[in-house]
C-alpha positions as CSV (number, residue, x, y, z in Angstrom):
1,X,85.3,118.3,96.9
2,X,86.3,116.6,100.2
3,X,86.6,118.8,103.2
4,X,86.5,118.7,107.3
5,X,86.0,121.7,109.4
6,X,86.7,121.5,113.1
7,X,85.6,124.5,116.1
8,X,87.5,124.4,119.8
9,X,86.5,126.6,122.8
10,X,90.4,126.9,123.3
11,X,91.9,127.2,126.8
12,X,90.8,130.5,128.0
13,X,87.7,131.5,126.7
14,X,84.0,130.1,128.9
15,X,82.0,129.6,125.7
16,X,82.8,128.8,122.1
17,X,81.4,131.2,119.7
18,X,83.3,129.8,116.7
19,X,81.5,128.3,114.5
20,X,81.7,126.4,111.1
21,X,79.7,124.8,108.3
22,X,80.4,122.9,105.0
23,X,79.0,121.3,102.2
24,X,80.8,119.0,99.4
25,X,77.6,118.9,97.5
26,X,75.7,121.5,95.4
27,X,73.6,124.1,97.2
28,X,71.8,126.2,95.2
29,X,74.2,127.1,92.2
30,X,76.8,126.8,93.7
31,X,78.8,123.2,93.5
32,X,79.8,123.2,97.6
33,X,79.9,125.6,99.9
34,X,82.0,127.2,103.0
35,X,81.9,129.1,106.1
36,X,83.3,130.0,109.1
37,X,82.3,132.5,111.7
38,X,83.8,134.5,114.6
39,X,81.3,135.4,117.1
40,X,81.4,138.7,118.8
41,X,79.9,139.9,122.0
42,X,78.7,138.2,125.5
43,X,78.1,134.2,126.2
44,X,74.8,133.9,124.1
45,X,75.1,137.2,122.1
46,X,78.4,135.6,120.0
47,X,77.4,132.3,119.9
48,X,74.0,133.4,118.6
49,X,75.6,135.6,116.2
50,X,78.2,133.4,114.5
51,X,75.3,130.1,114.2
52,X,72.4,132.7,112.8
53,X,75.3,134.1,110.3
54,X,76.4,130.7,109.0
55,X,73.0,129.2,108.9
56,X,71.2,131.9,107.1
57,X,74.0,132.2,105.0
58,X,73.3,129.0,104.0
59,X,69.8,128.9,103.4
60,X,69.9,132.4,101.0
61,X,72.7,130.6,98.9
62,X,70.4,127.8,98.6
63,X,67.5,129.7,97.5
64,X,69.5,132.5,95.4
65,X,68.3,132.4,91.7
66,X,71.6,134.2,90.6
67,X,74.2,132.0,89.3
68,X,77.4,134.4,89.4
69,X,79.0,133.0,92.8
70,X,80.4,136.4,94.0
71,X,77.2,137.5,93.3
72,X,75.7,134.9,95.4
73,X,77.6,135.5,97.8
74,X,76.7,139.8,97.8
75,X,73.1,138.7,98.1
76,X,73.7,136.4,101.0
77,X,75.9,139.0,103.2
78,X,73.5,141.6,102.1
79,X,70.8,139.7,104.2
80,X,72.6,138.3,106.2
81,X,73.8,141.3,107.6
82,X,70.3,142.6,107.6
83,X,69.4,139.5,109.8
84,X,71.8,139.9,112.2
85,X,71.6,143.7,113.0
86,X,67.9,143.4,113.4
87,X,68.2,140.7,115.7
88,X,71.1,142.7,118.0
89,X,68.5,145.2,118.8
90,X,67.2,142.9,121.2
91,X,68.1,143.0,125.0
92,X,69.2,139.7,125.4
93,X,71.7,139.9,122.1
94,X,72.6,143.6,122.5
95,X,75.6,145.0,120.2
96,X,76.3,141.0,119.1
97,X,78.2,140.9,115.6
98,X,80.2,138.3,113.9
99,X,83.1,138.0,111.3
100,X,82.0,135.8,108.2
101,X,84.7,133.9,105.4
102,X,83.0,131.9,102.6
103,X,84.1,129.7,100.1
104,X,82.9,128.1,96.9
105,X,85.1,126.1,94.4
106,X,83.9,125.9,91.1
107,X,85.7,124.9,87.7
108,X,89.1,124.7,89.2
109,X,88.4,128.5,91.0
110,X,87.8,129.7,94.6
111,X,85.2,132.6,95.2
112,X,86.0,133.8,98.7
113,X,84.3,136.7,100.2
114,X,85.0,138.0,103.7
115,X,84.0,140.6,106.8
116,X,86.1,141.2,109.8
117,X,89.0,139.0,110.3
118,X,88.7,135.0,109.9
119,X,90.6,134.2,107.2
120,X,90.8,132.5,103.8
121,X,94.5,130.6,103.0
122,X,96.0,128.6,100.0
123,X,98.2,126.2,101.0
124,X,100.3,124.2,98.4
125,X,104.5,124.7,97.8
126,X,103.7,128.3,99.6
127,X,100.8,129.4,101.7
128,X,99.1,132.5,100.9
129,X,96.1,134.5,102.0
130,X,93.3,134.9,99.8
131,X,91.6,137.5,102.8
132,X,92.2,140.8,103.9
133,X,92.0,141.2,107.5
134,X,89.3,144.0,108.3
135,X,91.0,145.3,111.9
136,X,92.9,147.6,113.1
137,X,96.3,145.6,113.3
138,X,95.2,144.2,109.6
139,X,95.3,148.0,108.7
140,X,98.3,148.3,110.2
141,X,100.0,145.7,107.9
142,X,98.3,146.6,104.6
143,X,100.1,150.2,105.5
144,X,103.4,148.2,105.9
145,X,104.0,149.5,109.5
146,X,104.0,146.2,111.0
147,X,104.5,142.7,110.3
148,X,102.3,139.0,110.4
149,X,104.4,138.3,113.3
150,X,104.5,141.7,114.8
151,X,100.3,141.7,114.3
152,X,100.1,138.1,116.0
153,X,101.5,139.7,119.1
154,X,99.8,143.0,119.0
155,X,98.3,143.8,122.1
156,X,94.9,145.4,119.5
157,X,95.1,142.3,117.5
158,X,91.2,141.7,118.6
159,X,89.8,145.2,117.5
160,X,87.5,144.4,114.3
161,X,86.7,147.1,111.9
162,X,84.0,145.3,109.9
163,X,81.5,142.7,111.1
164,X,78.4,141.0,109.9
165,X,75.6,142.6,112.5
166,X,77.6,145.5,113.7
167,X,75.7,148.2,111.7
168,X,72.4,148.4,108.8
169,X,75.0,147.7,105.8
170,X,78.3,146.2,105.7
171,X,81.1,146.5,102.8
172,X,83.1,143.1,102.2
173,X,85.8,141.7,100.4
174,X,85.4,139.5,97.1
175,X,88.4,136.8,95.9
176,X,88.9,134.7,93.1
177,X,91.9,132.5,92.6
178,X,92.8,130.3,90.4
179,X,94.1,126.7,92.0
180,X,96.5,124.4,91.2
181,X,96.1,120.6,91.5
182,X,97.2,119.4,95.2
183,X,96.1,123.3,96.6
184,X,94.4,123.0,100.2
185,X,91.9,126.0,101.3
186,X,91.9,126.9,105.0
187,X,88.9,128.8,106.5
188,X,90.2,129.3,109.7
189,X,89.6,132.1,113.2
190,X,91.8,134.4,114.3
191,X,92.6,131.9,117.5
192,X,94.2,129.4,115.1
193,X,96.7,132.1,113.5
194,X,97.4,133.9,116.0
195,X,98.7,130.9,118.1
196,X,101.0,129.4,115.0
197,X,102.8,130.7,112.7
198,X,102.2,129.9,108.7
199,X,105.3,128.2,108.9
200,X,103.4,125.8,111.5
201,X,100.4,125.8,109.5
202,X,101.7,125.3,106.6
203,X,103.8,121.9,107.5
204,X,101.2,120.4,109.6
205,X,98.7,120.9,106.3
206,X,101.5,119.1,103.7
207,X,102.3,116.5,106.1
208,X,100.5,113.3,105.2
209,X,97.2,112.5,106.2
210,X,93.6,112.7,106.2
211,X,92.1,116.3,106.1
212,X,90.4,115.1,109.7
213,X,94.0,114.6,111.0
214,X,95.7,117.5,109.8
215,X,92.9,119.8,111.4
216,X,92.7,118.3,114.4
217,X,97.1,118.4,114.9
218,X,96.4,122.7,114.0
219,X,93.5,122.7,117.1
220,X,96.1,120.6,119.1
221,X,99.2,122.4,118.4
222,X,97.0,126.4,118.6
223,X,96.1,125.1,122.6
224,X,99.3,123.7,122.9
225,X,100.8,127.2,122.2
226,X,98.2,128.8,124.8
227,X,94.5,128.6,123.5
228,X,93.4,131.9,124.0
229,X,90.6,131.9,122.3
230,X,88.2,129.4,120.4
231,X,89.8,127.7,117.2
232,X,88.3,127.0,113.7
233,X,89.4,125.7,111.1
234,X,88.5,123.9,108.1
235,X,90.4,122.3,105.1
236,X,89.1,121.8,101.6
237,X,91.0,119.8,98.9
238,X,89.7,118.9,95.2
């Protein structure tokens, strides 16, 4: 697997609570591993949130003894979650939360599970998302009363129904999807798709280039378009 993930504090926003990690390599059972984050709450309550989620998540998929990868991935949210919550009971990181999207490729599939509303894409001839978003605009689309473009624009676009932290137990979303050969995965914040359009996305992520470039054009053109909040994405080819 080759892959480059990339976080901006956008235009707007003081502090960057976006944050991202990724591994080409086996961890644990799984063959590579994923994961982006969407912080929630004030300056050190959201960046603490997003870095604790990502980095625990890591280390409980490396010490898992399951092999399943959804089930992996269950485990690790579980306590995860568990983490995070606790830790928001403190006065300095008081009601803190943060979305959560991983991703493992194994035998020509991607396991994707998800809380809140960063997102998981496939990007080949069409782009498609893997995710559902857990918000009230996403609720609002899955109900067929609005649009993607319509929700970009919404001005409750930012409410989040589910988040890693926000209560004791938390109910996510589990993918699997087969991949064709020349298939790009996108891990990516709310401030990268609600700036561009999948139209955008999807040309600047078939263009030539190196995974680096194309992520860094997506950052460029989401501040270009107003940067109003932080920006992750990452890119993940076979």
């Amino acid at each position: 697997m080759k892959s480059y993930g990339i976080t901006d504090i956008g235009n707007v926003r003081k502090y960057n609570q976006d944050y991202s990690l990724e591994c080409d390599d086996p961890i644990g059972n799984l063959d590579n591993l994923y994961v982006v984050c969407d912080g929630l709450g004030g300056r050190n309550a959201g960046e603490y949130a997003s870095s604790t989620a990502a980095e625990n998540f890591f280390d409980i998929v490396e010490a898992s003894e399951l092999e399943n990868p959804l089930a992996i991935f269950k485990e690790a949210i579980t306590e995860v979650n568990e983490i995070v919550f606790e830790e928001g009971q403190e006065p300095e990181y008081k009601g803190m939360a943060t979305t959560l999207v991983a991703a493992t490729i194994m035998d020509g599939v991607v396991y994707v599970a998800n809380v809140g509303d960063s997102r998981a894409y496939i990007v080949g001839d069409e782009m498609t998302q893997i995710t559902w978003d857990h918000s009230y605009v996403g609720e609002l689309m899955r109900r067929g009363k609005i649009t993607k473009e319509e929700a970009r624009f919404h001005n409750k676009n930012n409410v989040i129904t589910r988040a890693i932290g926000a209560e004791e137990t938390v109910e996510p979303d589990y993918f699997q999807v087969e991949l064709e050969k020349g298939e790009i995965i996108l891990l990516c914040t709310d401030g990268l798709y609600n700036m561009l359009s999948e139209r955008t996305i999807q040309a600047v992520i078939n263009a030539r280039g190196s995974l680096r470039a194309k992520a860094e054009k997506l950052v460029d053109l989401a501040n270009e378009a107003g940067g109003k909040d932080n920006i992750a994405a990452v890119l993940i080819t076979q």
